[in-house]
MARNU-564436 format. One record per residue (C-alpha): x, y, z. Coordinates in steps of 0.1 Angstrom, whole numbers, plus 2048, in hexadecimal, padded with zeros to 3 digits. Layout:
BEGIN
XYZ/...
% end
This chain:
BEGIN
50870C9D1/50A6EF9BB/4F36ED99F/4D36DE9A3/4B86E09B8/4B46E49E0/49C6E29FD/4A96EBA21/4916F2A3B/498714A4E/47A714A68/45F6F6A71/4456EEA8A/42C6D6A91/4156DCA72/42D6EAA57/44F6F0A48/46470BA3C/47D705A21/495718A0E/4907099EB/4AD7119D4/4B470A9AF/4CD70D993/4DC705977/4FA713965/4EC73595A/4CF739970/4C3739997/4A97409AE/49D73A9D3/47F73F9E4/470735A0B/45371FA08/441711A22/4336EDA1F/41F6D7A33/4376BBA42/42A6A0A2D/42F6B2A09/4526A5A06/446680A0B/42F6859EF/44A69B9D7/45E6779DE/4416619D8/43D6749BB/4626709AB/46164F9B5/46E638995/46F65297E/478652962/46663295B/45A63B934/46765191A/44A66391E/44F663949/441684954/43E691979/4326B7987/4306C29A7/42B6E09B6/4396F09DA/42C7099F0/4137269D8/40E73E9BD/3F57549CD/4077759D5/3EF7789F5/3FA75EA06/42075FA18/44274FA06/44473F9E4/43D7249D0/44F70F9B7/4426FA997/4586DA98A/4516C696F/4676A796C/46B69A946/47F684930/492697917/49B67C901/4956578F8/4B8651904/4AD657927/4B467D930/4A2690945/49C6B1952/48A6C396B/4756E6961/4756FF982/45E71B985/46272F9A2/45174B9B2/45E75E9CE/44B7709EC/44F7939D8/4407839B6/41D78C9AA/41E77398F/43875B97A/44E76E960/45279097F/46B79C994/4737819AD/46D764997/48174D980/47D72E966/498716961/49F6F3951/4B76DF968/4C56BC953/4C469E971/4CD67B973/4B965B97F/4D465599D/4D367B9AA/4A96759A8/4AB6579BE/4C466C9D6/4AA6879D7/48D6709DF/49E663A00/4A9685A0B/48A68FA07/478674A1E/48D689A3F/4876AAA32/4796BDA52/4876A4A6D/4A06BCA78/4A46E3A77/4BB6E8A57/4B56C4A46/4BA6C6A20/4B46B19FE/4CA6B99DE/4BF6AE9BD/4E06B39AD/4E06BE987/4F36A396D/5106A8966/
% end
């Protein structure tokens, strides 16, 4: 897999999805299965929308859950601005099914470096996420 981050649904119905969400960067990855209701990726995109717009442009978001009683994983980002040059970054948490808590087996934290363009790719992937059995969106990491 490339580096970066990915969302491909593996199971839906009527009220929810199931995705495989994937990330990594050069030294570190993680996946987990999250379910999500079918309009969270519509409001992930709404919420990347334009960004970064500031040097101080901050976005977080947060897929699927962190309570260890309920089924599948969860995953934190936080979207940032490195650098008044206009780098950014995206912070992943992730918890799989196994994990009682961030920082245990079946978790990982990673910093993934991303570009405006792959953002803007991301966004309109992520509007026909959960169409069709397999559909994916790829935040790419910068090169």
């Amino acid at each position: 897999m490339e580096d970066g981050i990915n969302l491909r649904v593996i199971w839906f119905d009527e009220d929810m999805l199931e995705v495989l969400f994937s990330c990594s960067n050069p030294y570190f990855s993680g996946q987990a299965e999250i379910y999500l209701a079918h309009e969270t990726a519509s409001k992930l995109a709404d919420t990347l929308r334009g960004f970064p717009s500031s040097p101080i442009d901050s976005r977080d978001f947060e897929l699927g859950t962190f309570n260890p009683e309920h089924a599948d994983g969860g995953v934190r980002m936080r979207f940032y601005r490195l650098d008044s040059a206009g780098h950014a970054a995206v912070d992943v948490r992730l918890r799989g099914d196994a994990c009682k808590a961030l920082g245990e087996i079946e978790s990982v934290a990673l910093r993934i470096p991303i570009e405006a363009a792959a953002i803007d790719n991301f966004i309109q992937e992520l509007r026909t996420l959960g169409k069709t059995m397999g559909a994916s969106a790829f935040l790419r990491k910068a090169k």
